[in-house]
mmJSON file of the N, C-alpha and C atoms, coordinates in Angstrom:
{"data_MODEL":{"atom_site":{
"group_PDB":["ATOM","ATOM","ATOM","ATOM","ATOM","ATOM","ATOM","ATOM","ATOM","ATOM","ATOM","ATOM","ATOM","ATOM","ATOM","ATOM","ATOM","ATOM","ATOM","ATOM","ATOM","ATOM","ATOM","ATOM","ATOM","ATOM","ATOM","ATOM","ATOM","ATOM","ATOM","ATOM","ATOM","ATOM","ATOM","ATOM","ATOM","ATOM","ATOM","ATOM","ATOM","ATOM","ATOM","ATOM","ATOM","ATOM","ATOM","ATOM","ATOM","ATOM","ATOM","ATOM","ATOM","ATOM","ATOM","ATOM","ATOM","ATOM","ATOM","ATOM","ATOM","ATOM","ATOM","ATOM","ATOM","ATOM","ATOM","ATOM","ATOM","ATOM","ATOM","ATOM","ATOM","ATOM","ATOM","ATOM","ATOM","ATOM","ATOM","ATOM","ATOM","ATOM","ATOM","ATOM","ATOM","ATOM","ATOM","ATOM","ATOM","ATOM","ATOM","ATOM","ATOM","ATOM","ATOM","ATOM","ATOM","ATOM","ATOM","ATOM","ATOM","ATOM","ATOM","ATOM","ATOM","ATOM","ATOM","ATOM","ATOM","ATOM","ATOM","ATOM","ATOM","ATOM","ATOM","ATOM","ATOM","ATOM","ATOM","ATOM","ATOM","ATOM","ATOM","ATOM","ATOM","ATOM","ATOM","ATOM","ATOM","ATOM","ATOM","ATOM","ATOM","ATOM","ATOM","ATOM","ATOM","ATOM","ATOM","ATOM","ATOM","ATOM","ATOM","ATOM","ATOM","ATOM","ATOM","ATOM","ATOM","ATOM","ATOM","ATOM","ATOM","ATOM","ATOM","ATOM","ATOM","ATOM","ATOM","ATOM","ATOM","ATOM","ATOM","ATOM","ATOM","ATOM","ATOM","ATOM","ATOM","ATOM","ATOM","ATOM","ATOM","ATOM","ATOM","ATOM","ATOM","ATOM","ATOM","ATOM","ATOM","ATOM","ATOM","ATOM","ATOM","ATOM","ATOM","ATOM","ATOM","ATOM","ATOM","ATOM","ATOM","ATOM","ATOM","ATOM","ATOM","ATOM","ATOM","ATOM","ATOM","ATOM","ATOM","ATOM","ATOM","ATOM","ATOM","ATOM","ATOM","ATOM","ATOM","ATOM","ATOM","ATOM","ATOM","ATOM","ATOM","ATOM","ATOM","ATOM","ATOM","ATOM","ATOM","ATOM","ATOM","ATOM","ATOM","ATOM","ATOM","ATOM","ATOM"],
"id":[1,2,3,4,5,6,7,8,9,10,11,12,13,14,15,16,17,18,19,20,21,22,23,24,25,26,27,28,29,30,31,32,33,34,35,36,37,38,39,40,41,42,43,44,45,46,47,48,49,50,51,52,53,54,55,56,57,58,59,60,61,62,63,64,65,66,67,68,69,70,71,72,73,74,75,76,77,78,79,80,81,82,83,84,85,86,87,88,89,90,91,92,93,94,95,96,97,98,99,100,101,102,103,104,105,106,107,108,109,110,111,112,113,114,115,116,117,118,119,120,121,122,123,124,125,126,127,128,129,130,131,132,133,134,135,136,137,138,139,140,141,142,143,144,145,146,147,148,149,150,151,152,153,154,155,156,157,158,159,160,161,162,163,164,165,166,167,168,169,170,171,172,173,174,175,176,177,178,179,180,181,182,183,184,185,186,187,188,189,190,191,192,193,194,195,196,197,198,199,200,201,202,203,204,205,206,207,208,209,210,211,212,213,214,215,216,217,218,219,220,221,222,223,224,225,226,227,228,229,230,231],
"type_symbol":["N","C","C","N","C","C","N","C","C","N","C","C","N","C","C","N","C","C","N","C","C","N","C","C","N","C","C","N","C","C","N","C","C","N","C","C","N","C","C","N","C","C","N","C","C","N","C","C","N","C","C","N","C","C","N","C","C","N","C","C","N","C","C","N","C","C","N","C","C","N","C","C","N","C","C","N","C","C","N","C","C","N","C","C","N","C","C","N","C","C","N","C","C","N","C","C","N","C","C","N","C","C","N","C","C","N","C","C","N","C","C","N","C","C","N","C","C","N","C","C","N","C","C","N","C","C","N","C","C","N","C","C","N","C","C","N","C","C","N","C","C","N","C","C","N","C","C","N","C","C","N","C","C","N","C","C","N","C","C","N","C","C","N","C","C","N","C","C","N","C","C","N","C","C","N","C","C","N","C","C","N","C","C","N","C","C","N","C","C","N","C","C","N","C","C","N","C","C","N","C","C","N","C","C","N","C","C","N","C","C","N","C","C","N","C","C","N","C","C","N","C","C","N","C","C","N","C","C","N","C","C"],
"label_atom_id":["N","CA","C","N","CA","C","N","CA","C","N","CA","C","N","CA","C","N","CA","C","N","CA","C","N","CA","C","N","CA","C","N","CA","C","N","CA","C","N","CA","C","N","CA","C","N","CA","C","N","CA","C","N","CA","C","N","CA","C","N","CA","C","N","CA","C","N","CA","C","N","CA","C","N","CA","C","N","CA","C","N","CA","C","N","CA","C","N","CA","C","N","CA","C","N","CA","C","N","CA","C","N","CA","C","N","CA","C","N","CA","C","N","CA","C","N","CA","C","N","CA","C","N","CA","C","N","CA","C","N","CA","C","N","CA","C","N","CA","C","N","CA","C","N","CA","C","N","CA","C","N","CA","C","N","CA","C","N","CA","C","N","CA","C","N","CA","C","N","CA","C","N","CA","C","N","CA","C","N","CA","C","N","CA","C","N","CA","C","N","CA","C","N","CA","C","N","CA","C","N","CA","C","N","CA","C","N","CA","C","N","CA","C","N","CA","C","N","CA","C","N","CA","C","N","CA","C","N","CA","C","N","CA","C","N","CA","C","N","CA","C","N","CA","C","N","CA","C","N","CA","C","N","CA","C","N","CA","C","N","CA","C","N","CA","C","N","CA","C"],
"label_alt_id":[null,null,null,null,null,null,null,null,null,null,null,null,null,null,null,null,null,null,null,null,null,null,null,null,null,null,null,null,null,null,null,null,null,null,null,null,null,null,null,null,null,null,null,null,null,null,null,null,null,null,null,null,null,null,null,null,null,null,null,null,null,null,null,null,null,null,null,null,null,null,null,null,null,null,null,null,null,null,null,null,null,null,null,null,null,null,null,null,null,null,null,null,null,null,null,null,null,null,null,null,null,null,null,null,null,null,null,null,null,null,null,null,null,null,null,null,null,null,null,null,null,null,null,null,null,null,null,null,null,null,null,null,null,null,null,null,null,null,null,null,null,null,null,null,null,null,null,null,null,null,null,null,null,null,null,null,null,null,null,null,null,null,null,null,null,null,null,null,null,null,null,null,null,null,null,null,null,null,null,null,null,null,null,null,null,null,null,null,null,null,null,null,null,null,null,null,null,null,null,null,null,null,null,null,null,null,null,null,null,null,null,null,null,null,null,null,null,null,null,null,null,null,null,null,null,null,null,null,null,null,null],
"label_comp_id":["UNK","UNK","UNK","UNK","UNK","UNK","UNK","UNK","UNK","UNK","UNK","UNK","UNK","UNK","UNK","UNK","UNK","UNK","UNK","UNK","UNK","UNK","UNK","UNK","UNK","UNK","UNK","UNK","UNK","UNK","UNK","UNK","UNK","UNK","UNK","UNK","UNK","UNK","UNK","UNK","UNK","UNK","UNK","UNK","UNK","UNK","UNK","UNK","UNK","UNK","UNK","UNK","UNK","UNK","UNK","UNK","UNK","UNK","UNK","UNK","UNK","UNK","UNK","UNK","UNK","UNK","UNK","UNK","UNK","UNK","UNK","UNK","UNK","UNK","UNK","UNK","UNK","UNK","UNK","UNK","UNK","UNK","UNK","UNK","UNK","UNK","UNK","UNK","UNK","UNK","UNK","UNK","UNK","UNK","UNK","UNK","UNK","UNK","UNK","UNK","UNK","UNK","UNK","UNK","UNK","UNK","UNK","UNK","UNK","UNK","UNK","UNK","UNK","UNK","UNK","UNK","UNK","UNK","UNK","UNK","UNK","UNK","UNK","UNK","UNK","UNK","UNK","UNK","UNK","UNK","UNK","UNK","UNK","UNK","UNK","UNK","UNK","UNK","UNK","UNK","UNK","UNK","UNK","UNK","UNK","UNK","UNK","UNK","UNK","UNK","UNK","UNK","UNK","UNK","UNK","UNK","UNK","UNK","UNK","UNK","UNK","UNK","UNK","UNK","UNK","UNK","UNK","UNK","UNK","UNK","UNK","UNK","UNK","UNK","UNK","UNK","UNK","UNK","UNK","UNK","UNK","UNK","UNK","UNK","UNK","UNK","UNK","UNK","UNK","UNK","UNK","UNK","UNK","UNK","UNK","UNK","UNK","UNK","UNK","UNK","UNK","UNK","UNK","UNK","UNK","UNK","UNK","UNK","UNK","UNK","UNK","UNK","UNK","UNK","UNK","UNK","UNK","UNK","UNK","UNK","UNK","UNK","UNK","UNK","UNK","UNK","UNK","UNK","UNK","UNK","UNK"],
"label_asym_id":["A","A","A","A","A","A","A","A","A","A","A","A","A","A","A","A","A","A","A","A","A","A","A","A","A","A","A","A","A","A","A","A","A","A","A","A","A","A","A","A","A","A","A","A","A","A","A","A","A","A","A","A","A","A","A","A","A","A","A","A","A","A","A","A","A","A","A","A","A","A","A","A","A","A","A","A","A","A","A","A","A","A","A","A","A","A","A","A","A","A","A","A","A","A","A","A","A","A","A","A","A","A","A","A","A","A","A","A","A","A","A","A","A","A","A","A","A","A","A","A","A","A","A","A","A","A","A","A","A","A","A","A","A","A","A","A","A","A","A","A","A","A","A","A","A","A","A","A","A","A","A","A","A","A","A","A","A","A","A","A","A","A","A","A","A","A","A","A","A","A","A","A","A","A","A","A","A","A","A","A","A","A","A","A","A","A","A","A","A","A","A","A","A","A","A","A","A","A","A","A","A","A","A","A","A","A","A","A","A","A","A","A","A","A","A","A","A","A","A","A","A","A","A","A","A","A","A","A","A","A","A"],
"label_entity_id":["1","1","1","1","1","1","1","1","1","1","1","1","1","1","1","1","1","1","1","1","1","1","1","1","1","1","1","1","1","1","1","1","1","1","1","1","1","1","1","1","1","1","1","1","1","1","1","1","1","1","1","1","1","1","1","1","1","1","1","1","1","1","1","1","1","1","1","1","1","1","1","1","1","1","1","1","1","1","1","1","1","1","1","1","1","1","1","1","1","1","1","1","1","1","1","1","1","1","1","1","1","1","1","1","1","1","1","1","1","1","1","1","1","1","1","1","1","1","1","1","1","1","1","1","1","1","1","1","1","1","1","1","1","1","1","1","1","1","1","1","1","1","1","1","1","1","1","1","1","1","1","1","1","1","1","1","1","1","1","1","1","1","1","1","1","1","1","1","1","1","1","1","1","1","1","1","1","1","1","1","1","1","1","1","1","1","1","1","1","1","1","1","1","1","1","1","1","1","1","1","1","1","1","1","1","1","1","1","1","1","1","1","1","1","1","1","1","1","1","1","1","1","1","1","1","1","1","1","1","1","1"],
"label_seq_id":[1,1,1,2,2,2,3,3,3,4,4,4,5,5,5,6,6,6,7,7,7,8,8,8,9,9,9,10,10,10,11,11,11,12,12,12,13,13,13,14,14,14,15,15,15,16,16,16,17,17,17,18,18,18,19,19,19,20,20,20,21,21,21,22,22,22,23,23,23,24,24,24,25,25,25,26,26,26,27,27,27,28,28,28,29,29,29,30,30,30,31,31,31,32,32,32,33,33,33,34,34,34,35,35,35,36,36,36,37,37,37,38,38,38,39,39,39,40,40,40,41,41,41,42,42,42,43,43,43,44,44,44,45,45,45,46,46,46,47,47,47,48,48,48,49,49,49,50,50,50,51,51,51,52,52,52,53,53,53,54,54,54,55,55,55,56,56,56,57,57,57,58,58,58,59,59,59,60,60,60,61,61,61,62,62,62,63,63,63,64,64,64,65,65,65,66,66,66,67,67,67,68,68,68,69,69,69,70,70,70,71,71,71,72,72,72,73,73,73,74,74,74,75,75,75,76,76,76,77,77,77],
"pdbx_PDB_ins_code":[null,null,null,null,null,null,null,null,null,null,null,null,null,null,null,null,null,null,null,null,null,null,null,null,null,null,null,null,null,null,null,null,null,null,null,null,null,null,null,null,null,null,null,null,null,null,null,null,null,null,null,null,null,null,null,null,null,null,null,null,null,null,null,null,null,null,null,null,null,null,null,null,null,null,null,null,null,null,null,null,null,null,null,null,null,null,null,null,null,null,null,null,null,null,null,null,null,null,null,null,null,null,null,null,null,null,null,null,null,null,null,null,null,null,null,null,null,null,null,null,null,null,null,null,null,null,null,null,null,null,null,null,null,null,null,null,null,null,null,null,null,null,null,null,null,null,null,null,null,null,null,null,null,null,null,null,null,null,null,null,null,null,null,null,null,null,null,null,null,null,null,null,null,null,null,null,null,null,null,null,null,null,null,null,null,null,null,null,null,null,null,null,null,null,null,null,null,null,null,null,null,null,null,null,null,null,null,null,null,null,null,null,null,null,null,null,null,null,null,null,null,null,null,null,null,null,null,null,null,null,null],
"Cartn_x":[79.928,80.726,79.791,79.668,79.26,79.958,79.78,80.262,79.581,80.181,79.37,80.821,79.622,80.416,80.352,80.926,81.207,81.633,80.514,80.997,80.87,81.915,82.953,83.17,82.074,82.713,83.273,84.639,85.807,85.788,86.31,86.51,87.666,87.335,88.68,89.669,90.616,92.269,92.334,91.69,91.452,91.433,91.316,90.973,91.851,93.371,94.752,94.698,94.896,94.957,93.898,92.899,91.935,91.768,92.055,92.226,93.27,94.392,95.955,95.089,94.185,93.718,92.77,92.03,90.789,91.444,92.977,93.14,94.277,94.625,94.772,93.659,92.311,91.743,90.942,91.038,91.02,89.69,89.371,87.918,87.977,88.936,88.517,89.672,88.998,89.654,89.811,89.294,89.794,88.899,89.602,90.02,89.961,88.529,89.093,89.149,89.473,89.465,88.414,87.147,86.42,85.859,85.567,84.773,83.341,82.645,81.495,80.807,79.646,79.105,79.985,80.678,81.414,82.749,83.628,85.312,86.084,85.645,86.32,84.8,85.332,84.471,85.236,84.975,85.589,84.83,85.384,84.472,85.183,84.32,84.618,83.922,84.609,83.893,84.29,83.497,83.157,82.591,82.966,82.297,80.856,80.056,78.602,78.164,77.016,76.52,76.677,76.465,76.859,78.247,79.405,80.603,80.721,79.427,79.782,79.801,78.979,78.602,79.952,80.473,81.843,82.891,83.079,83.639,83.751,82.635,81.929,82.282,81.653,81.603,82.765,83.649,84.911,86.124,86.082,87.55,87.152,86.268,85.736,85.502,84.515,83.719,84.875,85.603,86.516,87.541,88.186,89.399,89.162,89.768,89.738,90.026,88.926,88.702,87.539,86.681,85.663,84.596,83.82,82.605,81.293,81.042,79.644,79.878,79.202,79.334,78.16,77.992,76.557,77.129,76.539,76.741,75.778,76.435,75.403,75.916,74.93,75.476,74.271,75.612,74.94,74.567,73.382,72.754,72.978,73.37,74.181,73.288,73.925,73.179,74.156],
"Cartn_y":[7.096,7.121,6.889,7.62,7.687,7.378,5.982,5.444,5.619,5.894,6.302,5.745,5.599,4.847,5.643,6.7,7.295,6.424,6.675,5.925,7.258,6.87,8.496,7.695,8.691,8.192,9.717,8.788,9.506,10.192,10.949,11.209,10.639,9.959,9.394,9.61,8.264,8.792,9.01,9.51,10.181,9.356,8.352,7.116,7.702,7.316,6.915,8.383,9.536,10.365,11.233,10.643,10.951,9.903,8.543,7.846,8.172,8.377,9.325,10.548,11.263,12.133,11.765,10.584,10.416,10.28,9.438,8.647,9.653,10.544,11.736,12.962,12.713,13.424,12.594,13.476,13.665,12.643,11.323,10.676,9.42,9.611,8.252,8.068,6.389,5.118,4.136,3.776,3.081,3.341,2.937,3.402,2.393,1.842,0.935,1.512,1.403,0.991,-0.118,0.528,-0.973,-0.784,-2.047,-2.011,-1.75,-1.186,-1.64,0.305,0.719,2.064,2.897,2.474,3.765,3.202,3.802,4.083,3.946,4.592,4.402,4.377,3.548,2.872,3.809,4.901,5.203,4.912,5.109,4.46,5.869,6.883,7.753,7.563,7.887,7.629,8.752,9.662,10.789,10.207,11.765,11.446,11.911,13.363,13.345,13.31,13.138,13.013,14.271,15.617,16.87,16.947,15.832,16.089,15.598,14.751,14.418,15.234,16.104,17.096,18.036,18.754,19.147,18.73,17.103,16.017,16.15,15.564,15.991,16.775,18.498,19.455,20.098,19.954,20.86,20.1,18.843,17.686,17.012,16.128,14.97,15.495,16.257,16.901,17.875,18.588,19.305,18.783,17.695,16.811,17.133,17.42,17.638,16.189,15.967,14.695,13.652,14.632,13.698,14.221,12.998,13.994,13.936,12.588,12.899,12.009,12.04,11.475,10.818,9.632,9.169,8.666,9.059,8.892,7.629,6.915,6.016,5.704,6.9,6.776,5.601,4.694,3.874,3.998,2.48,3.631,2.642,3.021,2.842,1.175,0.301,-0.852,-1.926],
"Cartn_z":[23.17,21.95,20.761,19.891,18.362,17.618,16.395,15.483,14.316,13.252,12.009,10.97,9.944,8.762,7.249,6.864,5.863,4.528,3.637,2.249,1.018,0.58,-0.398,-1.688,-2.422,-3.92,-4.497,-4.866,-5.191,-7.056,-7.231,-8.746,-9.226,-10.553,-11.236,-10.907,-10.381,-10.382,-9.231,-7.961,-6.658,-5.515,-5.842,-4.306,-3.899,-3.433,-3.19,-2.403,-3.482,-2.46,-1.393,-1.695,-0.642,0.608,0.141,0.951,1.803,1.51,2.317,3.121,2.749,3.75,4.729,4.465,5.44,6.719,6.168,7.506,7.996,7.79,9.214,9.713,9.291,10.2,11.574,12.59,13.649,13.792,14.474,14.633,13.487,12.202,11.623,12.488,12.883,12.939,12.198,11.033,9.968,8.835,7.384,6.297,5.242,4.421,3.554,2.227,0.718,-0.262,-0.725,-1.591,-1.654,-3.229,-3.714,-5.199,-4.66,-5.781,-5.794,-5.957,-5.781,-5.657,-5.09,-3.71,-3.25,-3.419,-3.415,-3.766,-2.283,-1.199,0.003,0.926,2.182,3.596,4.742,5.52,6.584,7.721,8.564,10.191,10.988,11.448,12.345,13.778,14.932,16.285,16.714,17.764,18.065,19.439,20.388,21.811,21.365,20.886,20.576,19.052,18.894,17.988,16.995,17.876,17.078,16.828,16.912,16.287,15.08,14.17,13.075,12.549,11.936,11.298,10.776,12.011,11.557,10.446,11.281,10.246,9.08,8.516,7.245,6.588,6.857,6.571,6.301,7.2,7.157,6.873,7.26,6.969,5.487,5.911,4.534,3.63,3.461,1.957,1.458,2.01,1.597,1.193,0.759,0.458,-0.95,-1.852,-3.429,-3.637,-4.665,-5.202,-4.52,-3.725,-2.812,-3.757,-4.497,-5.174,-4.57,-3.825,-2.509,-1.441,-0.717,0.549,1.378,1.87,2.098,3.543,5.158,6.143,6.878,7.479,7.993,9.598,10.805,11.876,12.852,13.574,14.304,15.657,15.874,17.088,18.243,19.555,20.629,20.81,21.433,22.404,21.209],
"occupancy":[1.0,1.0,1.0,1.0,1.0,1.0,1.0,1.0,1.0,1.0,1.0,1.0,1.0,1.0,1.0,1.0,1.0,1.0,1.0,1.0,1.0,1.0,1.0,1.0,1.0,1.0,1.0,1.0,1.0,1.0,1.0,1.0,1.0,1.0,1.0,1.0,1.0,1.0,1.0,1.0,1.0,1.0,1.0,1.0,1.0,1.0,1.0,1.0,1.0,1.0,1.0,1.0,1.0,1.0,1.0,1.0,1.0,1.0,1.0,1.0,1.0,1.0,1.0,1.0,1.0,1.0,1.0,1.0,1.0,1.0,1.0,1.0,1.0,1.0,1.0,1.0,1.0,1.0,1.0,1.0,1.0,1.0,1.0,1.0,1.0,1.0,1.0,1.0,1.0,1.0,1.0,1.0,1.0,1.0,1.0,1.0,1.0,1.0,1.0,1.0,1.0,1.0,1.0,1.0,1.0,1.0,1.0,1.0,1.0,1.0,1.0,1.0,1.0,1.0,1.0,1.0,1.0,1.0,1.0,1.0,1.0,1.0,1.0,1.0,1.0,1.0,1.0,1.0,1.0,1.0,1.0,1.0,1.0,1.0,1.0,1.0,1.0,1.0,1.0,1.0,1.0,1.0,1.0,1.0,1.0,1.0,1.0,1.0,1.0,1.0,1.0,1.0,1.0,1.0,1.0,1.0,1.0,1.0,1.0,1.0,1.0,1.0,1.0,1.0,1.0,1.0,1.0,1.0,1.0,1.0,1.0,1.0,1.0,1.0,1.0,1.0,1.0,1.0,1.0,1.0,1.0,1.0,1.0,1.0,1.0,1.0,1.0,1.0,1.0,1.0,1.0,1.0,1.0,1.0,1.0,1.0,1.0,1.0,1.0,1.0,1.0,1.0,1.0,1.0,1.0,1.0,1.0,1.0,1.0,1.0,1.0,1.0,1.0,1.0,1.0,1.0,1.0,1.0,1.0,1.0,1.0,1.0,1.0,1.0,1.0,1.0,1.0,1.0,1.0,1.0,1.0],
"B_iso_or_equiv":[0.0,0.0,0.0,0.0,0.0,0.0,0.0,0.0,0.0,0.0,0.0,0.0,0.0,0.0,0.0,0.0,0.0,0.0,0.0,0.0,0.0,0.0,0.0,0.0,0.0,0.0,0.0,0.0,0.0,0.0,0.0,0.0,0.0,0.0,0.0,0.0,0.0,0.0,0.0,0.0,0.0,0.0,0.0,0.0,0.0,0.0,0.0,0.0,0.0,0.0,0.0,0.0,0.0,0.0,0.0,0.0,0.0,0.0,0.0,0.0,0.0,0.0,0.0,0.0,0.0,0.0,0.0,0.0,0.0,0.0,0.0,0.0,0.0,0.0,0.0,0.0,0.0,0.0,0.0,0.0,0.0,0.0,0.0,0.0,0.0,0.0,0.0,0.0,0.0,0.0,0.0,0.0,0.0,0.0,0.0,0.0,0.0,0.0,0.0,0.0,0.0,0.0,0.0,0.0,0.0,0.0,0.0,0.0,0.0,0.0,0.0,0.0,0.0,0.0,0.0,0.0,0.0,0.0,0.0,0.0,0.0,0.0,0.0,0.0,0.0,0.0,0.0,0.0,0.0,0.0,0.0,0.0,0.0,0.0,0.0,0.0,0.0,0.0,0.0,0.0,0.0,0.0,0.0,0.0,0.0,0.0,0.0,0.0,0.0,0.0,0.0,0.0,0.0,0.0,0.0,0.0,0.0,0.0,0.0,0.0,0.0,0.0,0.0,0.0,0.0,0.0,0.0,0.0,0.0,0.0,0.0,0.0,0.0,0.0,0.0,0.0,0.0,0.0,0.0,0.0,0.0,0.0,0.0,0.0,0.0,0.0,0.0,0.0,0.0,0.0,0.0,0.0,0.0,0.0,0.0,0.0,0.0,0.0,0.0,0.0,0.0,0.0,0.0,0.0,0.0,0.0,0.0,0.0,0.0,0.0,0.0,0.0,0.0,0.0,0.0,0.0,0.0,0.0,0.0,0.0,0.0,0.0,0.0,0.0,0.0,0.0,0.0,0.0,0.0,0.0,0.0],
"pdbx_formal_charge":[null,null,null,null,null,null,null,null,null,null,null,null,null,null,null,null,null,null,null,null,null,null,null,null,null,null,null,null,null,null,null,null,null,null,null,null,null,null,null,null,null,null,null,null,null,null,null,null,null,null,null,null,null,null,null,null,null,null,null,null,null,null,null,null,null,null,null,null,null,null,null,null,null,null,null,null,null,null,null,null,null,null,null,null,null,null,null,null,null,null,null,null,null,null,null,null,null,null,null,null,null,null,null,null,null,null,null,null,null,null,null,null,null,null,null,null,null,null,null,null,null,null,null,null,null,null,null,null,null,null,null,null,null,null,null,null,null,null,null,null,null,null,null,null,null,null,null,null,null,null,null,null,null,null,null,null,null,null,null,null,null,null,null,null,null,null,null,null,null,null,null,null,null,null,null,null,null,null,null,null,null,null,null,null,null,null,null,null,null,null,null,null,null,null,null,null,null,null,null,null,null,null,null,null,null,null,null,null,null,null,null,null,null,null,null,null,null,null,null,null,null,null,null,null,null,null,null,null,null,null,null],
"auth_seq_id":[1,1,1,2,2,2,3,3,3,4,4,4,5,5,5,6,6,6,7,7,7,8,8,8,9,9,9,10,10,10,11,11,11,12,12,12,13,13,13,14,14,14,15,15,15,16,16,16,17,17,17,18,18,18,19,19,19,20,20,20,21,21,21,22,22,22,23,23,23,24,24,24,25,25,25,26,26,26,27,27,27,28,28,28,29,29,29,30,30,30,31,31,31,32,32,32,33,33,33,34,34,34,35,35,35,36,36,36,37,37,37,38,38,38,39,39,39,40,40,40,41,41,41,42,42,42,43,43,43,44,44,44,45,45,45,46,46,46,47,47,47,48,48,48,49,49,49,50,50,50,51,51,51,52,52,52,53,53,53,54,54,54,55,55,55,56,56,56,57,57,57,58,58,58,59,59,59,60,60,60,61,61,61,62,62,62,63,63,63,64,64,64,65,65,65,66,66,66,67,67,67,68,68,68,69,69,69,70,70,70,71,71,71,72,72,72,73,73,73,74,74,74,75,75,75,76,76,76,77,77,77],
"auth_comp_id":["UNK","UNK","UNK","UNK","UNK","UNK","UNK","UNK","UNK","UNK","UNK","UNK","UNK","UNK","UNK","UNK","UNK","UNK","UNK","UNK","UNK","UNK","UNK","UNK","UNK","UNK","UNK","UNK","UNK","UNK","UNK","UNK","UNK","UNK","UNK","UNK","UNK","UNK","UNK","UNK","UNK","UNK","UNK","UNK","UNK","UNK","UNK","UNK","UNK","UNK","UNK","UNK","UNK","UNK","UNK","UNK","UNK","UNK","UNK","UNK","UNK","UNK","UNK","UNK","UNK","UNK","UNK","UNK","UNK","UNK","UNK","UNK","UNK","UNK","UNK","UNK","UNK","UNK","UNK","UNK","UNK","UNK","UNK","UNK","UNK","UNK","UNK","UNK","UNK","UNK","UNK","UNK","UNK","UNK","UNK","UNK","UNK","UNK","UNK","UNK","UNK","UNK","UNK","UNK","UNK","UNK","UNK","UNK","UNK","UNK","UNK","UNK","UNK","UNK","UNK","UNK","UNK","UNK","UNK","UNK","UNK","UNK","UNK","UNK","UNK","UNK","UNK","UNK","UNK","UNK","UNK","UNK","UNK","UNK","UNK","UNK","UNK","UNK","UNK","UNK","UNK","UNK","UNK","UNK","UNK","UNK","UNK","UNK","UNK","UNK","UNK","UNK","UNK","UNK","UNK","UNK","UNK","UNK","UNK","UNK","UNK","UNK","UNK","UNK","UNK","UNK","UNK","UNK","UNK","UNK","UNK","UNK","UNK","UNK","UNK","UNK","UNK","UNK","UNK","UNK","UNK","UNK","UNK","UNK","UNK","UNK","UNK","UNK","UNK","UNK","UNK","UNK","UNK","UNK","UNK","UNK","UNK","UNK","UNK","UNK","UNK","UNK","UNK","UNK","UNK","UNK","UNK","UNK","UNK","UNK","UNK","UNK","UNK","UNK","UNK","UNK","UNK","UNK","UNK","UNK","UNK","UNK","UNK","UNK","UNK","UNK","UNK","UNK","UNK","UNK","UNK"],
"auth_asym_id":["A","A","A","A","A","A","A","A","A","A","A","A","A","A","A","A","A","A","A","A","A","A","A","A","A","A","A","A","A","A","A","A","A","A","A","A","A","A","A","A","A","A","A","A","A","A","A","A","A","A","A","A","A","A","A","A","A","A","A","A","A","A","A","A","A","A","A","A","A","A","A","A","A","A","A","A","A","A","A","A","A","A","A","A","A","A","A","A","A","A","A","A","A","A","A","A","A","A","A","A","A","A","A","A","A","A","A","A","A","A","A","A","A","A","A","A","A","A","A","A","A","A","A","A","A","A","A","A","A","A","A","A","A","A","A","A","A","A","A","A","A","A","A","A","A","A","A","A","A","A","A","A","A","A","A","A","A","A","A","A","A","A","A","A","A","A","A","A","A","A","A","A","A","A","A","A","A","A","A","A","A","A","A","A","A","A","A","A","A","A","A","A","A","A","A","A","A","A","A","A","A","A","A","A","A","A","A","A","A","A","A","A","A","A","A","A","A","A","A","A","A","A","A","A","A","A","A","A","A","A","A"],
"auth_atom_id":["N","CA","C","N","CA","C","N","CA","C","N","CA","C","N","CA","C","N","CA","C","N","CA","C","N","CA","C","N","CA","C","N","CA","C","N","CA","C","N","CA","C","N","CA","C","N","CA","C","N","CA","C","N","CA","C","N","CA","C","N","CA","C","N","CA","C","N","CA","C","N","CA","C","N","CA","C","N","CA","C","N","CA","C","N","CA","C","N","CA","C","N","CA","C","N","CA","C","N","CA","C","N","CA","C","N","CA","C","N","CA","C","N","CA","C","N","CA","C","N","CA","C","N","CA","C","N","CA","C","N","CA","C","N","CA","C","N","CA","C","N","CA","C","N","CA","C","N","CA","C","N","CA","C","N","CA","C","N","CA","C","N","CA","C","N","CA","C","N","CA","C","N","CA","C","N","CA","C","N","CA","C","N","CA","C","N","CA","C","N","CA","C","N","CA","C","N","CA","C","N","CA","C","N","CA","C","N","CA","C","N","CA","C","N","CA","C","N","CA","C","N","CA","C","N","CA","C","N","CA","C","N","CA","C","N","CA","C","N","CA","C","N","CA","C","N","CA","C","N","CA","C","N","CA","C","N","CA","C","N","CA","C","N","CA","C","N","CA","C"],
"pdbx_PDB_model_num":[1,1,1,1,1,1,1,1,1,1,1,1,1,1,1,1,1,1,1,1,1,1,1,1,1,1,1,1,1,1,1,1,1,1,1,1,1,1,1,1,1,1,1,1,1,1,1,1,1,1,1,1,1,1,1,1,1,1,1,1,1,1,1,1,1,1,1,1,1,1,1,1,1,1,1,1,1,1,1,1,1,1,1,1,1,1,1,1,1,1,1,1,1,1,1,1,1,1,1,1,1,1,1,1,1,1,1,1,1,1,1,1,1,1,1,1,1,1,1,1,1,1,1,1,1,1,1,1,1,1,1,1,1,1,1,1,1,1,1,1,1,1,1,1,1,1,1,1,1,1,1,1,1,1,1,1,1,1,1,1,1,1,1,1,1,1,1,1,1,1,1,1,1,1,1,1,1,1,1,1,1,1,1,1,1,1,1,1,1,1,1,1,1,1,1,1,1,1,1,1,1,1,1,1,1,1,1,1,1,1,1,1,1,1,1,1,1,1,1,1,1,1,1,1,1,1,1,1,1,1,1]
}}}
C-alpha cells in the first residue's frame, strides 16, 4: 500500500468546494482544511506507486479552483 499526502493551494473563495471534491475521489482517505501555505491536506493510499500519478493528473489537478499542487509520497517501513 502507497500513502501520499497531497497539499492544494486553492484559488480565492475555492477551499469548500474543492474540498467537497477531493473527498469523493476514488484513493483519498482523508481531507483537511488547514491555515498556513497550502489551503487543503489530502492523504491518498493506492495499491502501486504508478497509481498516483493518475490521481493527480486526471481527478486532483482538474477540480476548478485547484491552482497547484505539491505531492509528498511516503516510503514503506
Amino acid at each position: 500500500m502507497i500513502k501520499a499526502y497531497v497539499l492544494v493551494v486553492t484559488n480565492p473563495g475555492a477551499t469548500r468546494a474543492v474540498y467537497t471534491a477531493l473527498q469523493k475521489i476514488k484513493g483519498v482517505v482523508e481531507c483537511h482544511q488547514v491555515m498556513g501555505p497550502y489551503d487543503i491536506v489530502a492523504e491518498i493510499k493506492v495499491e502501486d506507486l504508478s497509481d498516483v500519478p493518475p490521481i493527480l493528473g486526471e481527478h486532483i489537478r482538474t477540480i476548478a479552483g485547484v491552482e497547484s499542487t505539491t505531492s509528498l509520497v511516503t516510503f514503506p517501513g
